[in-house]
C-alpha positions, -999 to +999 in steps of 0.1 A: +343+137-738+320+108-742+340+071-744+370+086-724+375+074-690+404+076-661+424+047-663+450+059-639+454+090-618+485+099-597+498+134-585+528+151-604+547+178-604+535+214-618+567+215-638+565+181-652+528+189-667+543+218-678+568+199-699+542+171-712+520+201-722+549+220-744+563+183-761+527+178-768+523+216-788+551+206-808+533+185-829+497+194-819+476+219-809+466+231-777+430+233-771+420+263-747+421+248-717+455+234-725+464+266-730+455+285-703+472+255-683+503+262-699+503+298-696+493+297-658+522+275-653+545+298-669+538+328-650+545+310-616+577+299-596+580+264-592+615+241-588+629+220-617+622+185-618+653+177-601+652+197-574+612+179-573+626+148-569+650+155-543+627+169-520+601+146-528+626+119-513+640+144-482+601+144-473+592+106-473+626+107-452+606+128-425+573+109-435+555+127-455+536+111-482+546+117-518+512+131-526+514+155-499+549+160-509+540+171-545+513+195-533+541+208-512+564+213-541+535+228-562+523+253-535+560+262-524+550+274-490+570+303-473+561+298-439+546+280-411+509+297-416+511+286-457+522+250-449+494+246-423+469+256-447+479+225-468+476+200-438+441+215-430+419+187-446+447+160-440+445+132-415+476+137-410+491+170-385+528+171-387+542+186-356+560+219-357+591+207-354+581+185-387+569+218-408+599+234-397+617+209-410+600+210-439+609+242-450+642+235-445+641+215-465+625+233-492+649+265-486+673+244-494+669+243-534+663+270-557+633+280-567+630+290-608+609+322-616 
């Protein structure tokens, strides 16, 4: 990959990259890494891009920070224990009372298998 660089870099949703990947193999073809990428995000729940966005915003209502927010939506945490485990290197500790919230929140929407 020599002469490419990273002009920009921002977190998105699994099932957005999923849909960039699949408008791109229309017209192109995947190379193996894209591939396995695609089928990985295939096999796993995630919530449409809607629903994404919607929590995305109930979060940074609660202060959470949209990156944190995504990872959230990507991981799809089931309980208290799960969500910890994605605050573990953050600076920032919700309280209980937040991560409950939080997966209120997130019980909220349907989740697509």
């Amino acid at each position: 990959m020599i002469g490419k660089k990273v002009i920009d870099s921002e977190p998105i949703q699994l099932i957005k990259v999923k849909e960039i990947l699949e408008k791109y193999s229309e017209n192109n073809e995947l190379t193996y890494e894209q591939n396995i990428t695609l089928n990985h995000l295939s096999r796993f729940p995630h919530f449409s891009k809607e629903d994404g966005d919607a929590i995305i915003q109930e979060l940074d209502s609660i202060d959470i920070k949209p990156k944190l927010a995504i990872r959230i939506i990507n991981l799809i945490p089931k309980d208290l224990s799960d969500l910890r485990l994605i605050f573990a290197k953050e600076a920032f500790n919700p309280t209980k009372e937040q991560m409950e919230k939080i997966l209120e929140i997130l019980d909220k929407y349907e989740v697509i298998e």
